[in-house]
MARLO-682397 format. One record per residue (C-alpha): residue number from 0; residue in one letter; chain; y, x, z. Coordinates in pm, whole numbers, padded with zeros to 5 digits, always signed. Layout:
# residues N
TORFI    i  aa  ch      yy      xx      zz
TORFI  NUM   A   A       Y       X       Z
...
//
This chain:
# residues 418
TORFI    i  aa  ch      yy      xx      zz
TORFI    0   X   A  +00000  +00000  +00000
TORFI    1   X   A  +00362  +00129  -00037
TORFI    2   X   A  +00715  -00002  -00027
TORFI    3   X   A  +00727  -00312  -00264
TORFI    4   X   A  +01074  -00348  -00257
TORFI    5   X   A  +01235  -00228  -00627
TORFI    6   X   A  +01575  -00171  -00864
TORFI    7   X   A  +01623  -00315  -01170
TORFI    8   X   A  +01642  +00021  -01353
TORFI    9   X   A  +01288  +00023  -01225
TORFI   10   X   A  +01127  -00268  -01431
TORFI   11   X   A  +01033  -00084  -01694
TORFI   12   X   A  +00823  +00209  -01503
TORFI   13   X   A  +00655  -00084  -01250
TORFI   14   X   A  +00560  -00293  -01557
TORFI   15   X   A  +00415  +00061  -01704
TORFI   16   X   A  +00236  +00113  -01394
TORFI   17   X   A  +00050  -00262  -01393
TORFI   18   X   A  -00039  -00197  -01734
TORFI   19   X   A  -00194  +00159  -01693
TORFI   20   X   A  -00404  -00012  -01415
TORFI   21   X   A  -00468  -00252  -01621
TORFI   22   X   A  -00633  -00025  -01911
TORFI   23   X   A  -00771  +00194  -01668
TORFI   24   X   A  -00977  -00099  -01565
TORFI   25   X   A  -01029  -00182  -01947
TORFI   26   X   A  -01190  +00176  -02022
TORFI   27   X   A  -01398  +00156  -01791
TORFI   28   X   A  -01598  -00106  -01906
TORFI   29   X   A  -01867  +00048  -02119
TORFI   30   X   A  -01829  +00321  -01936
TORFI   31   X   A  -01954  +00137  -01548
TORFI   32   X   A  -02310  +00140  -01619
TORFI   33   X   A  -02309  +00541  -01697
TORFI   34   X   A  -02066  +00564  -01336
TORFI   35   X   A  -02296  +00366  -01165
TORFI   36   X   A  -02636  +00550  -01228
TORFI   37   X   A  -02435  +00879  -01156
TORFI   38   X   A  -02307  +00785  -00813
TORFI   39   X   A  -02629  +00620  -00726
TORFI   40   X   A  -02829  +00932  -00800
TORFI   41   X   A  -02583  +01154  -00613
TORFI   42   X   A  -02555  +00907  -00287
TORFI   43   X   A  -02712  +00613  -00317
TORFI   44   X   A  -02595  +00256  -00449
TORFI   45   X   A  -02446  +00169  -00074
TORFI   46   X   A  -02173  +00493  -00192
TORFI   47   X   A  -02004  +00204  -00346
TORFI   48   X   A  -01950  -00001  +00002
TORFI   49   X   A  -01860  +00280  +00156
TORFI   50   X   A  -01558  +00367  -00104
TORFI   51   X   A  -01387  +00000  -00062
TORFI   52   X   A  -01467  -00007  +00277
TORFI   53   X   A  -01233  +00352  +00343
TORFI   54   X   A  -00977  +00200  +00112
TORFI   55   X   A  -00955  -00103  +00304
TORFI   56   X   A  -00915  +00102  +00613
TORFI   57   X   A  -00578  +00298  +00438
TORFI   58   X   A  -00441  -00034  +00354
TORFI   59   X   A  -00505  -00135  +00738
TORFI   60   X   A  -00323  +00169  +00847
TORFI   61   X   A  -00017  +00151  +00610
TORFI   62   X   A  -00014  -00252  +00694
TORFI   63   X   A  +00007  -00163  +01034
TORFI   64   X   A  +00284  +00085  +01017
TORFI   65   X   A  +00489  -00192  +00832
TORFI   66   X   A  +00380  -00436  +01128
TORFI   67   X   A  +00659  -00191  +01341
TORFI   68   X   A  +01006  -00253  +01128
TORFI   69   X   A  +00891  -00669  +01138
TORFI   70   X   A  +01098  -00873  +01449
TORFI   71   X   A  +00923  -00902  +01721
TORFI   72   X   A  +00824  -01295  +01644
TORFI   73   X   A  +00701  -01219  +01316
TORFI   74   X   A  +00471  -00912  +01435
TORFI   75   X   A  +00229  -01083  +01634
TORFI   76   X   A  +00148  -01361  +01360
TORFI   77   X   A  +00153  -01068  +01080
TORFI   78   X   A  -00094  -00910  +01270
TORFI   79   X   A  -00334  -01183  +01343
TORFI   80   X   A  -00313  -01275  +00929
TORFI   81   X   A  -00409  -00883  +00876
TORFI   82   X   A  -00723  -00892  +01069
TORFI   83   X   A  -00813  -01204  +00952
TORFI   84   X   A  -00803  -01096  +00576
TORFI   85   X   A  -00920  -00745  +00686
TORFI   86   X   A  -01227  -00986  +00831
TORFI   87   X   A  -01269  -01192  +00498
TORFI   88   X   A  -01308  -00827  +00320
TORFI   89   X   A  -01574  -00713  +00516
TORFI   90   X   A  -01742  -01007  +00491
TORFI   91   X   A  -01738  -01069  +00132
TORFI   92   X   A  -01843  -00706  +00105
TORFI   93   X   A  -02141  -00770  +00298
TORFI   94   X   A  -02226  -01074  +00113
TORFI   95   X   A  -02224  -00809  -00191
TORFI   96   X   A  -02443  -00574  -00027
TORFI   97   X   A  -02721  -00621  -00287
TORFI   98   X   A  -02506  -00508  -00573
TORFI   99   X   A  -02273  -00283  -00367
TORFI  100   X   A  -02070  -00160  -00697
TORFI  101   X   A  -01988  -00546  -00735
TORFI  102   X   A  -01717  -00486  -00446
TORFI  103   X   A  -01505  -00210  -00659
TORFI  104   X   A  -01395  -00568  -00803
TORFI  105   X   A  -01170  -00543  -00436
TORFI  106   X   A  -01002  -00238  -00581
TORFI  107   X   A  -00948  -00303  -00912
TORFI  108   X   A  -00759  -00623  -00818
TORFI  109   X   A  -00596  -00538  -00496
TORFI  110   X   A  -00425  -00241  -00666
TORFI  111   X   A  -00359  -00414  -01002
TORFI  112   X   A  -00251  -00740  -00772
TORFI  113   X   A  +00052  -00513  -00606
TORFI  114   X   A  +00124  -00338  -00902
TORFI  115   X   A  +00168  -00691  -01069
TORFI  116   X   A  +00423  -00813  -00758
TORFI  117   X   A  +00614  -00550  -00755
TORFI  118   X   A  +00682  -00571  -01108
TORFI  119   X   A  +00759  -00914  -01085
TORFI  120   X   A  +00964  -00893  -00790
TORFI  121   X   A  +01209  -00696  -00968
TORFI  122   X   A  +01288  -01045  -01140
TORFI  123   X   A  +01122  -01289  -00889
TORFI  124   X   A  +01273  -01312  -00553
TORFI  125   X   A  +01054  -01612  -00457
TORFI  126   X   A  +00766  -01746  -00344
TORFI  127   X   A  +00651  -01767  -00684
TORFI  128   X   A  +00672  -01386  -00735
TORFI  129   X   A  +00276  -01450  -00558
TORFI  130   X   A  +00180  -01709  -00703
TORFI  131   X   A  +00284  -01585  -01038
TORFI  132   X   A  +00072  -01218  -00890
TORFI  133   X   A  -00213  -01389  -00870
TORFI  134   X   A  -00248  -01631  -01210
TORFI  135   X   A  -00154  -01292  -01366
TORFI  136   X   A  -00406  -01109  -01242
TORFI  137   X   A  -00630  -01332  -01263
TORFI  138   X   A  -00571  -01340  -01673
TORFI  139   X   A  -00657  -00992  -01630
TORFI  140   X   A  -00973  -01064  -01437
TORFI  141   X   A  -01074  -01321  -01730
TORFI  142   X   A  -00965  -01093  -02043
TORFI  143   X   A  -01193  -00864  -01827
TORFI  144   X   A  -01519  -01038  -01858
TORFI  145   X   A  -01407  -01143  -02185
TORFI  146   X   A  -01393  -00770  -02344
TORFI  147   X   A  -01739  -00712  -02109
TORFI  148   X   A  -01900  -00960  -02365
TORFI  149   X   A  -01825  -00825  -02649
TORFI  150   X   A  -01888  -00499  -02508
TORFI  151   X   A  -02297  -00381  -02577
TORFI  152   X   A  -02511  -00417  -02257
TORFI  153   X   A  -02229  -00532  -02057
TORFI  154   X   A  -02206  -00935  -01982
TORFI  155   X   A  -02017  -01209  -01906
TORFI  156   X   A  -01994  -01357  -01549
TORFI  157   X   A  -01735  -01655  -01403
TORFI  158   X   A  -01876  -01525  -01103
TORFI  159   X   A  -01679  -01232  -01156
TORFI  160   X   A  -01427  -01426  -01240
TORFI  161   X   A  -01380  -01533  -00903
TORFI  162   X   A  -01499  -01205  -00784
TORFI  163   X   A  -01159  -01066  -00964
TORFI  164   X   A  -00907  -01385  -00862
TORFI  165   X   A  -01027  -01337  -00532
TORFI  166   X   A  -00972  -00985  -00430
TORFI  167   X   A  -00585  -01058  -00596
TORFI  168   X   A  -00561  -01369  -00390
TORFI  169   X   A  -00663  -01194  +00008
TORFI  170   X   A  -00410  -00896  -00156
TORFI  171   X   A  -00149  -01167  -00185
TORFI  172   X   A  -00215  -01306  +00129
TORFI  173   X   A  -00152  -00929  +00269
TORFI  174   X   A  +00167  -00927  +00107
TORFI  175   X   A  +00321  -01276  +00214
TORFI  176   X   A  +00150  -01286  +00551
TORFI  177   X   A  +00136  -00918  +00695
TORFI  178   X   A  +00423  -00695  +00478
TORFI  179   X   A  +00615  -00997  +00447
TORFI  180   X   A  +00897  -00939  +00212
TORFI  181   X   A  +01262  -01083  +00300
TORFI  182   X   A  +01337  -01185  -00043
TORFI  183   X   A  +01023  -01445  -00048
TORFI  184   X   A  +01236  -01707  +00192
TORFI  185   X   A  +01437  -01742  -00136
TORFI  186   X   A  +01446  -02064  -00316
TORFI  187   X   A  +01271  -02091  -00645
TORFI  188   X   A  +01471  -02041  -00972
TORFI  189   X   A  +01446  -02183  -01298
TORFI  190   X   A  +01355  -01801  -01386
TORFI  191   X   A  +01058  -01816  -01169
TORFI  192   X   A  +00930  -02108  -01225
TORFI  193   X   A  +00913  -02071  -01618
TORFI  194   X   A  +00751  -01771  -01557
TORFI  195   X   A  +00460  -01946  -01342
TORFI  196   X   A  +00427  -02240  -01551
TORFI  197   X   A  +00364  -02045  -01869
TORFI  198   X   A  +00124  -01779  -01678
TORFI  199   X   A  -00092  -02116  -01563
TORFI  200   X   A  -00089  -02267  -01861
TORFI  201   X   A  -00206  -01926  -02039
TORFI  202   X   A  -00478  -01898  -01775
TORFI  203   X   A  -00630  -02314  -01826
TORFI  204   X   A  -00608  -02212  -02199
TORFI  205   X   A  -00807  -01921  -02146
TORFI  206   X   A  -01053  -02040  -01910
TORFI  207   X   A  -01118  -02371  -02142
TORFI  208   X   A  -01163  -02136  -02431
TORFI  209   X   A  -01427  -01920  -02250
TORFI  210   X   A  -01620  -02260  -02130
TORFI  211   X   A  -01616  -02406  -02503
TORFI  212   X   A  -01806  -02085  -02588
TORFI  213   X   A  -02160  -02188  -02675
TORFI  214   X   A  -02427  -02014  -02818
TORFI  215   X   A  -02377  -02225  -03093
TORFI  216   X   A  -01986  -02155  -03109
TORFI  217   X   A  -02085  -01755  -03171
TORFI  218   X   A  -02335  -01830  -03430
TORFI  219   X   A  -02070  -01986  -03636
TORFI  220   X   A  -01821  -01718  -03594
TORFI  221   X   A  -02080  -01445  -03645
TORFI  222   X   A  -02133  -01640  -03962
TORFI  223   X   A  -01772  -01657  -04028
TORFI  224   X   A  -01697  -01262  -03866
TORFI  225   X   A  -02006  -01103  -03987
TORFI  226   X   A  -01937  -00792  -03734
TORFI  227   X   A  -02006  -01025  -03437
TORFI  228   X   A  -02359  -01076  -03554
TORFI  229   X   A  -02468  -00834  -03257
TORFI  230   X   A  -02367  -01092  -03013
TORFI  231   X   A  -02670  -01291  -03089
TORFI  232   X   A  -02915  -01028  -02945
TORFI  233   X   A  -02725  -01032  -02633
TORFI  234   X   A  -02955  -01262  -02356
TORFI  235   X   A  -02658  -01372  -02172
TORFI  236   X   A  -02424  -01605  -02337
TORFI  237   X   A  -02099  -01680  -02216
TORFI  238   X   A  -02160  -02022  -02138
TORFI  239   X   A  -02403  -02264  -02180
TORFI  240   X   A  -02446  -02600  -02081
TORFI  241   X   A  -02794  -02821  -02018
TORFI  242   X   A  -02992  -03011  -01789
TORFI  243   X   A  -03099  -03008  -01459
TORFI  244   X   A  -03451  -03238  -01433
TORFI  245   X   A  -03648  -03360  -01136
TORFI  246   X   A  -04007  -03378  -01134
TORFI  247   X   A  -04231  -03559  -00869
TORFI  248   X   A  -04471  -03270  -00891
TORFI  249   X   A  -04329  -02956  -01055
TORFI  250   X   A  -03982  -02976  -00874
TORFI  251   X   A  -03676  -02877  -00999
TORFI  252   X   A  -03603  -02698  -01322
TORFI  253   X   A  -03342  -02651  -01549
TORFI  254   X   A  -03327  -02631  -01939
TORFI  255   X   A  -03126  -02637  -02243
TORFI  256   X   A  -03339  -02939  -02382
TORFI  257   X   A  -03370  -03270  -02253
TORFI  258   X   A  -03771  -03384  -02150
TORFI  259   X   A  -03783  -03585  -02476
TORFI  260   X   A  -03677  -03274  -02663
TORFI  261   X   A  -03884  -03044  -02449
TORFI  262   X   A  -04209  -03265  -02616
TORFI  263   X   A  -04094  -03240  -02940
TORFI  264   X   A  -04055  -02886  -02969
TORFI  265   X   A  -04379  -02804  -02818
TORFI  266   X   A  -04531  -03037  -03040
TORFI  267   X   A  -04355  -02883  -03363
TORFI  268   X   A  -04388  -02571  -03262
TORFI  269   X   A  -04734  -02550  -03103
TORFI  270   X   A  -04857  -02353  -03425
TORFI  271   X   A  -04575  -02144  -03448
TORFI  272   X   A  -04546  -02007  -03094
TORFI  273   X   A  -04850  -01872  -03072
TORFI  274   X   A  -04845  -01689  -03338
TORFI  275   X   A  -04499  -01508  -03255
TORFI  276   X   A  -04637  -01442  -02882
TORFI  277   X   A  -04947  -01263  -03004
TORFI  278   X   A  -04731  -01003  -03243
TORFI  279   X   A  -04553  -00903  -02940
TORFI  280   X   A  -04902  -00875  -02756
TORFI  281   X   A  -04850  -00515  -02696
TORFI  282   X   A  -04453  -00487  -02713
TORFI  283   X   A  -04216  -00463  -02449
TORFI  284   X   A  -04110  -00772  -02291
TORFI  285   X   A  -03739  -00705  -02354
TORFI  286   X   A  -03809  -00648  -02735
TORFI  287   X   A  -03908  -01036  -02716
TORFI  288   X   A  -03619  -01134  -02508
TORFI  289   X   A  -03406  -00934  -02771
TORFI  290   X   A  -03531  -01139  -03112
TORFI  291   X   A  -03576  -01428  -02923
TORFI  292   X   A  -03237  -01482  -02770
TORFI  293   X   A  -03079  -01807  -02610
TORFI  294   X   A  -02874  -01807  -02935
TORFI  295   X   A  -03126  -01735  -03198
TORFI  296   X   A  -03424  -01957  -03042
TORFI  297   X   A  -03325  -02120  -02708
TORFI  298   X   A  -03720  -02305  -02701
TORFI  299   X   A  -03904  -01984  -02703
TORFI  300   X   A  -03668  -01771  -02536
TORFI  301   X   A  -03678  -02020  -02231
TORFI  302   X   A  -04079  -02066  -02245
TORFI  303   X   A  -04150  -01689  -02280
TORFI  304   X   A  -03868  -01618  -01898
TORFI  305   X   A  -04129  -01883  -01756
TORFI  306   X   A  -04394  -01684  -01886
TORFI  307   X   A  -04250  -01358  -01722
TORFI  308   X   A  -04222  -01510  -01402
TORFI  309   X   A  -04516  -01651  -01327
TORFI  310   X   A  -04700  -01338  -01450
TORFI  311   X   A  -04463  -01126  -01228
TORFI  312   X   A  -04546  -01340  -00917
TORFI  313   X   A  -04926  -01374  -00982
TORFI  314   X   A  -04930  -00984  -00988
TORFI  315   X   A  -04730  -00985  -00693
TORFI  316   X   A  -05002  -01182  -00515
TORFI  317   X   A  -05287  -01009  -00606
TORFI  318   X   A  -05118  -00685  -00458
TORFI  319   X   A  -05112  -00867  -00179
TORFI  320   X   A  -05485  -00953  -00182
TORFI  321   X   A  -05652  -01027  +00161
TORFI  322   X   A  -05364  -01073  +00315
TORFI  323   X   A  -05308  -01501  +00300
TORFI  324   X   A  -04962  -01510  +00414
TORFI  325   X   A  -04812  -01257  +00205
TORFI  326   X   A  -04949  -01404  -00101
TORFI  327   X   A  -04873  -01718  -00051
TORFI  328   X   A  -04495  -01758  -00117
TORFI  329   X   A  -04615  -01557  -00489
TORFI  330   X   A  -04879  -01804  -00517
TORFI  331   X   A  -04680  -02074  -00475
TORFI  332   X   A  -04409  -01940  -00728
TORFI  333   X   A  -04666  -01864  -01006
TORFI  334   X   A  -04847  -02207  -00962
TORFI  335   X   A  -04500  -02426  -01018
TORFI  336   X   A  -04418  -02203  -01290
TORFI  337   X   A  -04762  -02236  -01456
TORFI  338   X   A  -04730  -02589  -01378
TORFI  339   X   A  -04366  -02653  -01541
TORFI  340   X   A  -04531  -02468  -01842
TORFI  341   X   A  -04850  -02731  -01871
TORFI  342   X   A  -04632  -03001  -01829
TORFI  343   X   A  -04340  -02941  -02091
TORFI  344   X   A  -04474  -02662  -02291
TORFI  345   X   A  -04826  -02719  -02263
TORFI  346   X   A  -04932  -02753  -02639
TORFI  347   X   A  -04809  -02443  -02743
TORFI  348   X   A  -04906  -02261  -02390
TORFI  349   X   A  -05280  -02373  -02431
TORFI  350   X   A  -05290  -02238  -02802
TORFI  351   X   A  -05162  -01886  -02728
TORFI  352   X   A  -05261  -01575  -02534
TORFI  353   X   A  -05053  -01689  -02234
TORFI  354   X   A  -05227  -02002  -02102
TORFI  355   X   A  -05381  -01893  -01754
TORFI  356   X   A  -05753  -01905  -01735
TORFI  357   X   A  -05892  -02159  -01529
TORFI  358   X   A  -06073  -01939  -01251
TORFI  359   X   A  -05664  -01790  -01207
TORFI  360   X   A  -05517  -02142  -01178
TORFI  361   X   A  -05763  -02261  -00945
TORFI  362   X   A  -05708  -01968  -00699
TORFI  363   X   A  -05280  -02019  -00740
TORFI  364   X   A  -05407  -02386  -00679
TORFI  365   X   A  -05551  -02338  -00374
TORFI  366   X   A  -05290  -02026  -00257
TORFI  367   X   A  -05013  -02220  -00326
TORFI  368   X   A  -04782  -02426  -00056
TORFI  369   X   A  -04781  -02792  -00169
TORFI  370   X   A  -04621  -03039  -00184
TORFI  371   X   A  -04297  -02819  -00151
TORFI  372   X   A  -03951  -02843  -00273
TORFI  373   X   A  -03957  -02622  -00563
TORFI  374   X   A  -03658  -02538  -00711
TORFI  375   X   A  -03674  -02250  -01026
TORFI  376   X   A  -03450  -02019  -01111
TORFI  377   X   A  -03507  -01970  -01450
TORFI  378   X   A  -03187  -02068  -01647
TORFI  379   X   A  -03015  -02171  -01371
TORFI  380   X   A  -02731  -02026  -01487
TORFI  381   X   A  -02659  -02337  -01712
TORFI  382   X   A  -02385  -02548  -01672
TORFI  383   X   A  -02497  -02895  -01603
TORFI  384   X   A  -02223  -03114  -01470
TORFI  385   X   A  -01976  -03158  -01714
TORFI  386   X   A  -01952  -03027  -02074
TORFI  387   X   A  -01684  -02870  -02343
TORFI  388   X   A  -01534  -03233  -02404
TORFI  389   X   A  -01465  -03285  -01984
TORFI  390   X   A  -01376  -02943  -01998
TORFI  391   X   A  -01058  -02973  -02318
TORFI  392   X   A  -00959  -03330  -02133
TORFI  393   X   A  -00960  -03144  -01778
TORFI  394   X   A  -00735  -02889  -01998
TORFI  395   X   A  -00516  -03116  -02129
TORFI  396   X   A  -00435  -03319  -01825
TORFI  397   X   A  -00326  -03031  -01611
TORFI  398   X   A  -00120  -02877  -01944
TORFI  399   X   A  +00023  -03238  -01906
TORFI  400   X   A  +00131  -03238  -01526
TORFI  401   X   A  +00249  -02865  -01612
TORFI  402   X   A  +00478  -02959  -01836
TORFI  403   X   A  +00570  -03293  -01636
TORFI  404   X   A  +00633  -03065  -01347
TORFI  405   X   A  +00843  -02785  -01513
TORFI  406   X   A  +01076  -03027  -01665
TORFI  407   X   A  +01105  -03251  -01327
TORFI  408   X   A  +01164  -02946  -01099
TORFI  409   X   A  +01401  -02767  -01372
TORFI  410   X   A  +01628  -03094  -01366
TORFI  411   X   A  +01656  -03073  -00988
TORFI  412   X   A  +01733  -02702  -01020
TORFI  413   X   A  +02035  -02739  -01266
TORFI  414   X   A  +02116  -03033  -01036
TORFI  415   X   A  +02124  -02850  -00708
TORFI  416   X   A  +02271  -02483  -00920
TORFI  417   X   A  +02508  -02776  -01067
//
């Protein structure tokens, strides 16, 4: 942290500053994978916690010498908000302890949020200067993942999304609650506000934009933009929507197809699928997942992941052998699998060289926890609430109330300036 507090002369260096973060951040997205395995081998994955957790700890320190020039009734308050977003950092970064590198997203986005407010504050000498930090940064966060999916082995995430917004919003809380500028008791200006109403609207845009991007949406542009073809051999697309369905005795699955479709695949394709599993026999799994993409053949890409896991849990369960209560959770996983499999791709299961034998499903049978609430995992990253039309309306309405907004509070503005 350092003084936020600018001069004008200075706009043009602080706006350089927020944009060299900003590319820095850029760059080093095809290069995070290579950065990762490097730090991992030299110290270990939890290197990464460790890092944002002594960076936190210098913004503590230089919060905490600011708490000492605050009036006496503001430093007690200031300090209480500190700890408390000090708290929400450690927590979140424990929540991330499984992917420890995940929590660099803190500073990324704290930096890149300060560097953003104290450009803006040059102009901005209102409570807007954070909320305009924050929708700006969070543009950032989304052009982010955005560039991440185009970029080769790198993916698309919303959770990272939020991941990004919400390391900018606790550094925005730091600012307004525990450095506490003087000039954010100001009154709003026509200035400011323009500036936040265009920065939201920019950010609905690009958010809407990112959810309307189906599968299907990038095989017609890599149709139109042939150079884009190599985004159909990614496995991740940046959104897709489908169908979450109940079933009295398989559970809860989700799938790009509704049940009625699910049967008509397997019944077209019950020749075809077999075939195309057995010439990958002896080929790496990922050279499948690879041809057989969610864009390219959403039916077979989702029936071979079922595949994978209940192979991967039946093996699991057998290296567990003689030992009942280890299996069983693996049991139990491989058996609803297998079972979601008979059930919705069963024609084309029993014809190929993946339909389990019976002396296997007999012992998952009787291994297995039932009845249980099953719930798989396998593309549960579908959205299935709403879809691209809720999505343009939702757009459209809050575009709406922008604009109703801006023009209401303006006329009061010019009113009160008046």
């Amino acid at each position: 942290m350092f003084a936020i507090s600018v001069f004008p002369n200075k706009r043009l260096t602080a706006w350089l500053a927020a944009g060299a973060w900003t590319a820095v951040i850029f760059v080093s997205i095809p290069l995070a994978r290579l950065i990762q395995a490097h730090v991992t081998a030299w110290c270990g994955r939890q290197a990464f916690s460790v890092i944002v957790v002594l960076a936190l700890a210098a913004v503590i320190v230089c919060a905490l010498r600011r708490l000492r020039v605050l009036a006496k009734h503001e430093r007690s308050a200031a300090f209480i908000w500190l700890v408390l977003i000090a708290a929400a950092y450690l927590g979140w970064i424990a929540l991330l302890r499984a992917n420890p590198e995940e929590s660099l997203h803190f500073i990324e986005y704290g930096v890149l949020a300060v560097l953003v407010f104290r450009a803006l504050s040059i102009d901005i000498h209102d409570p807007l200067a954070l909320a305009s930090t924050l929708l700006v940064t969070s543009i950032v966060g989304t052009v982010d993942e955005i560039i991440q999916w185009l970029t080769p082995n790198r993916f698309f995430d919303y959770r990272d999304i939020i991941l990004n917004s919400g390391s900018a919003l606790l550094m925005v809380l730091a600012i307004a609650k525990a450095w506490r500028p003087a000039f954010l008791a100001q009154s709003p200006t026509s200035r400011s506000l323009e500036f936040f109403s265009s920065a939201a609207a920019v950010q609905v845009l690009l958010l809407a934009l990112c959810l309307s991007n189906t599968p299907q949406v990038t095989a017609r542009a890599s149709t139109l933009i042939p150079p884009l073809g190599y985004l159909l051999a990614k496995n991740d697309p940046m959104t897709e929507y489908g169908l979450r369905h109940h079933d009295d005795e398989a559970g809860v699955f989700f799938s790009r197809f509704s049940k009625t479709e699910l049967a008509q695949n397997d019944l077209l394709r019950s020749d075809e699928a077999p075939a195309i599993f057995a010439r990958y026999k002896n080929r790496p799994y990922n050279e499948f997942l690879a041809a057989y993409t969610p864009y390219t053949d959403p039916f077979l890409h989702e029936m071979r992941v079922r595949i994978f896991r209940r192979d991967a849990h039946w093996r699991k369960a057998l290296a567990q052998h003689g030992a009942p209560a280890s299996m069983r959770p693996h049991c139990t996983i491989a058996f609803y699998e297998n079972l979601i499999l008979e059930k919705y791709f069963g024609q084309s299961l029993r014809k190929s060289m993946h339909v389990l034998p019976a002396k296997k499903a007999a012992v998952l049978e009787s291994c297995a926890v039932r009845p249980t609430h099953y719930k798989s995992p396998v593309s549960a990253n579908l959205i299935v609430h709403f879809n691209p039309f809720l999505v343009w309306i939702t757009a459209v309405v809050l575009l709406a109330l922008f604009a109703y907004l801006r023009k209401s509070v303006l006329r009061h503005l010019a009113e009160r300036d008046g």
